[in-house]
DONU-35542 format. One record per residue (C-alpha): z negated, x, y negated; residue in one letter. Coordinates in pm, whole numbers, plus 50000, padded with zeros to 5 digits. Layout:
<rs>
ZXYa/...
</rs>
This chain:
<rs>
500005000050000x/500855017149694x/498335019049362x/498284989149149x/497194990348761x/495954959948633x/495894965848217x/495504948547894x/493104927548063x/489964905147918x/487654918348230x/484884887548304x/481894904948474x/478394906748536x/478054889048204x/480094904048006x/483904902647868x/485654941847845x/489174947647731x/490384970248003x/492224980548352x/491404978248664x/492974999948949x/493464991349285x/494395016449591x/494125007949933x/491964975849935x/489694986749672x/488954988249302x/489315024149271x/488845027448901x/487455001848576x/488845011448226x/487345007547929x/489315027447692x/492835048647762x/494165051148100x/494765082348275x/498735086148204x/499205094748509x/498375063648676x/501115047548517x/504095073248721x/502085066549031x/500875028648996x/502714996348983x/501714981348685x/500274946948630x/500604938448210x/497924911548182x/498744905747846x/495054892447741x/494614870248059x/491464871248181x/490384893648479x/488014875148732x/486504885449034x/487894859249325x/485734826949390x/483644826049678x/483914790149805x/481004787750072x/482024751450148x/485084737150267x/486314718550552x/489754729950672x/489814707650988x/490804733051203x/490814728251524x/491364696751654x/492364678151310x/494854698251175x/496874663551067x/494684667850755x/494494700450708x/494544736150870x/493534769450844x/497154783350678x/497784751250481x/494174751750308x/493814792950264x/497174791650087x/496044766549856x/492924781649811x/494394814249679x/496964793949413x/493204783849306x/491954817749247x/489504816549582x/489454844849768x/487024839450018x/485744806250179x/483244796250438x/483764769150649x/481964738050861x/481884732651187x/482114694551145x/486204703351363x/487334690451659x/485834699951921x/482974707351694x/481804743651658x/478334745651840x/478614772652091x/479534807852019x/482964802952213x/484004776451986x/482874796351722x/484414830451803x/487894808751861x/488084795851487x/487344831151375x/490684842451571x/492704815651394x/491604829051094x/492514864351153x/495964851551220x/496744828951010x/494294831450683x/495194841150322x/492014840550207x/488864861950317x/486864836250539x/483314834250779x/482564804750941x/478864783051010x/477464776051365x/476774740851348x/473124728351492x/472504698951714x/469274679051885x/470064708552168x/472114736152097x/469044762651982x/469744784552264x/473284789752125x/472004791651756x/469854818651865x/472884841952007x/474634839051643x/475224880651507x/474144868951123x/475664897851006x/479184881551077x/478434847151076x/477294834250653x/475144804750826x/473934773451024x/474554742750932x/472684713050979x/473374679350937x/470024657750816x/472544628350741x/476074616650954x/478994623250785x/482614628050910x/482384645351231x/479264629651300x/476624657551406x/473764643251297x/470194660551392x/467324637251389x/464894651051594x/462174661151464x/460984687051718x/464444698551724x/464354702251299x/461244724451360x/462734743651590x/465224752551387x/463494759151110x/461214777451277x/463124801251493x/466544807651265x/466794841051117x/469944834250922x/470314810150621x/470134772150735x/472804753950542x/471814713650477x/473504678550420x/470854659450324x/470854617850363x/468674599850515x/469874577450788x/467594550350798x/467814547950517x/471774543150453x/471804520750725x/469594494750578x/471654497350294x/474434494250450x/473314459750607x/472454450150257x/475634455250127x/477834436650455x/475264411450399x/476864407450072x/480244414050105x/481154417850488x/483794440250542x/485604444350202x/482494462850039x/483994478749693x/484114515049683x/481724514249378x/478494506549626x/478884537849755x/476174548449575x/474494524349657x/474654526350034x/474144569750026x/471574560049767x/469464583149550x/466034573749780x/468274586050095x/468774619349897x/466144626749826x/463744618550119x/465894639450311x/465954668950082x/462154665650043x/462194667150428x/464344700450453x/462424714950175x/459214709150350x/459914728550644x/461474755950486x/458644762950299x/456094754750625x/458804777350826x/459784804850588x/462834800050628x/465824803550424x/467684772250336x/470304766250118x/470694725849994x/474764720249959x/475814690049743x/473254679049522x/474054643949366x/471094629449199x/468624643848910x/465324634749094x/466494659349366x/466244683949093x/462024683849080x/461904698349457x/463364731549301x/461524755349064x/461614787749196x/463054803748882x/462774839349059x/465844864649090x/468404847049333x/468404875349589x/465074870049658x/465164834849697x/464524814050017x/465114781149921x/468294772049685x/470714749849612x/474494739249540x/476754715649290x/479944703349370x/482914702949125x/483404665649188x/479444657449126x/479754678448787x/482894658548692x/482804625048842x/480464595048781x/480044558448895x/482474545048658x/485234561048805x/485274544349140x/487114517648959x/490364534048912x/490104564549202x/488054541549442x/488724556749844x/489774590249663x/486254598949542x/484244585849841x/482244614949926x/479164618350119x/476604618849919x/478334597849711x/478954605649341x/476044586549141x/475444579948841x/476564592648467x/472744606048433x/472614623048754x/476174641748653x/474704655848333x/471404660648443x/473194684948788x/475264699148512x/472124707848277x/470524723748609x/473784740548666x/472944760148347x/469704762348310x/469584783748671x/468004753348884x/471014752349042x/472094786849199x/476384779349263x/479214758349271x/481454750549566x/484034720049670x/482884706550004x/486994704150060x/487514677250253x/491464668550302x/491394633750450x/495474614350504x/496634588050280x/497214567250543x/493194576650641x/492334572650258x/494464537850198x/492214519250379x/488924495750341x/485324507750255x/484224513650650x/487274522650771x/488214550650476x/486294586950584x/484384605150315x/485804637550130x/488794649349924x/490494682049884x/489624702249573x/489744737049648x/493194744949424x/492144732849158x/487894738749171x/487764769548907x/490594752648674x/488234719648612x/485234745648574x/487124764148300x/487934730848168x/484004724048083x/484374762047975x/487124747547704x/484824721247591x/482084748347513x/479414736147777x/479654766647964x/480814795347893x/483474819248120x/480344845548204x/478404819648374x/481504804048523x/482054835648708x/478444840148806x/478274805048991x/481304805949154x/481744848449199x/478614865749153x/476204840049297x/477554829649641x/477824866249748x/474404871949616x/473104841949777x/474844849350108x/474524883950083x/478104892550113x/479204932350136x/481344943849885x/482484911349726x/482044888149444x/481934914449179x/484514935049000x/482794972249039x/484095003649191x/484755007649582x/484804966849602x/487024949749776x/489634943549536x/489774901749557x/490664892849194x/492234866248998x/493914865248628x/493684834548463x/496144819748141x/493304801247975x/496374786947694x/498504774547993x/498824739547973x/500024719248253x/499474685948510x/498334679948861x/500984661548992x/502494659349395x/505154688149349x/502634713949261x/499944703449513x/499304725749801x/497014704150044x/498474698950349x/497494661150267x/499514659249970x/497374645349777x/494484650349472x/491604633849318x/492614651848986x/496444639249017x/497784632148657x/494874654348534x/496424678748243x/494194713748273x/494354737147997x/493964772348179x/496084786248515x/495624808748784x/499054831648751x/497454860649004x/495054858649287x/494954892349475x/493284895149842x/491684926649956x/494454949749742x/497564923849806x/498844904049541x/499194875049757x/499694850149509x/502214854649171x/503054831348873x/503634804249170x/505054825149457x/503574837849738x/503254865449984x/503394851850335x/501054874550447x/497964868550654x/495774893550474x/492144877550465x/489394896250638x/485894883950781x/483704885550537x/480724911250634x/476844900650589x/473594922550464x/470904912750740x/
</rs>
């Protein structure tokens, strides 16, 4: 691979904006300039004019569902990586929620030899939990493998655990993070019976909220909270979607010494109640999206370091799956394309600004997960970096969508910044709309 040179960039990182060049030489960053570069890097480099974009380190999306195996109608492994990269992520981590489901280390080591095949993007996968599957949870190398996950409430794949002697055991026994949906069954289902009660089959899309109610929330995430902190052990709350979930977390101490933190998704930060009247099947999520309050209130926690990152929970679901009625529709939509663009968008309306952008999305997942090497732009990194137009106007709209599903809760959305660049481990994989068809992503590597 020979040398690139990366110049006249706006470099975002660690806090801090530098007008500079980056070079990159066999995988790495080899070299971060603040002032002239060496002239003769230029004979020797292939050079990369930035022309005042902005340099980011790649996002680090530690939750996405890319449906493969076993569902790859809706998405797969290729499809989902690609788009993922036209995004400006660079590394994902995905659920085991697949068909069959991925709760034995066979299963598991199979999806990681699809990957190496077949994914753009950088990638580890979780060992999913059941009532009985601690023996095989036990056997998982944490040093390769960024989690467990644990379903405390059924969602799409349905792998609920609700046990409780099998939640301690977990909890007890793990020594890797323990990643956790939290909704309360019993709860949902006596709302649910509420709501048929009411309106039988043809429920409206808007009592989602309703049914995956705040109280289901958070009794669950009180639960999973409880026995970390009984346990020890480290857990890691994806998806929070309501503000009273918020008081369970106040450990304000530096995130890599954290056990217990927590996770927004882009559609909670953007979405609210009153948009189930025009999207309707398109934002059904589990947990649902709540209320206007509970958006600003995960957005204020966002900043104010309650919550530690931001992911997608990509979820590519048909049209023909998603045209359908309340019961029938499955939860989840696929955001990962277009996940950093709607951050930068809050970024343009001077609620957050680029730094922290890049430390929710970059810095803080590989802190939190305790990635090697990644999630930073420094010297002897891996070099997994994205430019970014922030005066490039243009819309979501089918012919630039890159889901296998064809299809986007943020179609006819106009964004205000672009990804032009994302480059994987040294390989400029992805340029001003083209691609390299080249399976370059690597698994990512863990601190134990």
């Amino acid at each position: 691979m020979k040398q690139q040179l990366i110049t006249n960039a706006i470099i975002v990182n660690e806090g801090q904006q530098l007008r500079g060049s980056v070079l990159i030489s066999e995988g790495k960053i080899a070299g971060i300039y603040a002032d002239e570069v060496p002239a003769i890097l230029f004979n020797n480099c292939v050079v990369i004019d930035a022309q005042g974009k902005y340099l980011l380190p790649g996002v680090i999306d530690s939750h996405v569902h890319f449906r493969e195996p076993g569902l790859t109608h809706k998405g797969d492994i290729y499809s989902e990586s690609r788009a993922a990269v036209a995004g400006g992520v660079t590394s994902y981590m995905e659920m085991p929620n697949t068909a069959p489901q991925t709760t034995t280390q066979e299963r598991l080591a199979e999806k990681f030899a699809l990957a190496e095949k077949k994914s753009f993007a950088n990638y580890s996968f979780y060992m999913g939990a059941t009532n009985e599957n601690l023996d095989e949870i036990l056997k998982t190398d944490f040093s390769k493998t960024c989690g467990v996950k644990l379903f405390m409430g059924a969602s799409t794949g349905n792998m609920l655990v609700n046990n409780r002697d099998a939640l301690e055991n977990i909890f007890a026994s793990t020594p890797g993070l323990i990643a956790v949906h939290c909704e309360d069954e019993s709860v949902i289902s006596k709302n649910t019976e509420q709501m048929r009660a009411i309106y039988g089959e043809n429920v409206p899309f808007s009592c989602h909220l309703i049914i995956r109610s705040e109280e289901a929330c958070y009794k669950s995430t009180a639960q999973a909270v409880e026995l970390a902190h009984k346990h020890q052990a480290r857990l890691h709350v994806l998806h929070l979607s309501t503000a009273k979930e918020l008081s369970l977390f106040s450990d304000y101490t530096p995130l890599a010494q954290k056990r217990i933190t927590a996770e927004a998704c882009v559609h909670h930060l953007v979405f609210s109640d009153r948009d189930y009247e025009k999207k309707g099947a398109f934002i059904k999520w589990n947990p649902a999206i709540k209320t206007i309050a509970d958006r600003d209130r995960l957005f204020e926690a966002l900043i104010d370091g309650t919550i530690d990152v931001v992911s997608t929970d990509h979820a590519p679901h048909t049209l023909e799956e998603k045209n359908n009625t309340y019961f029938r529709t499955p939860s989840g939509g696929p955001s990962i394309q277009h996940s950093l663009v709607t951050m930068l968008e809050f970024f343009h309306a001077r609620r957050i600004s680029i730094e922290q952008i890049v430390e929710k999305m970059c810095h803080h997942p590989a802190l939190l997960f305790r990635i090697k090497e990644r999630g930073f732009i420094r010297t002897n990194y891996w070099a997994d970096l994205v430019l970014v137009d922030a005066n490039h106007t243009w819309k979501v709209a089918p012919e630039n969508i890159l889901y296998k599903c064809g299809w986007s809760p943020f179609e006819g959305q106009t964004f205000q910044s672009a990804v032009t660049q994302c480059w994987i481990n040294g390989y400029l994989v992805y340029d001003d709309g083209h691609f390299k068809e080249v399976s370059c992503g690597m698994p990512l590597e863990f601190r134990v």
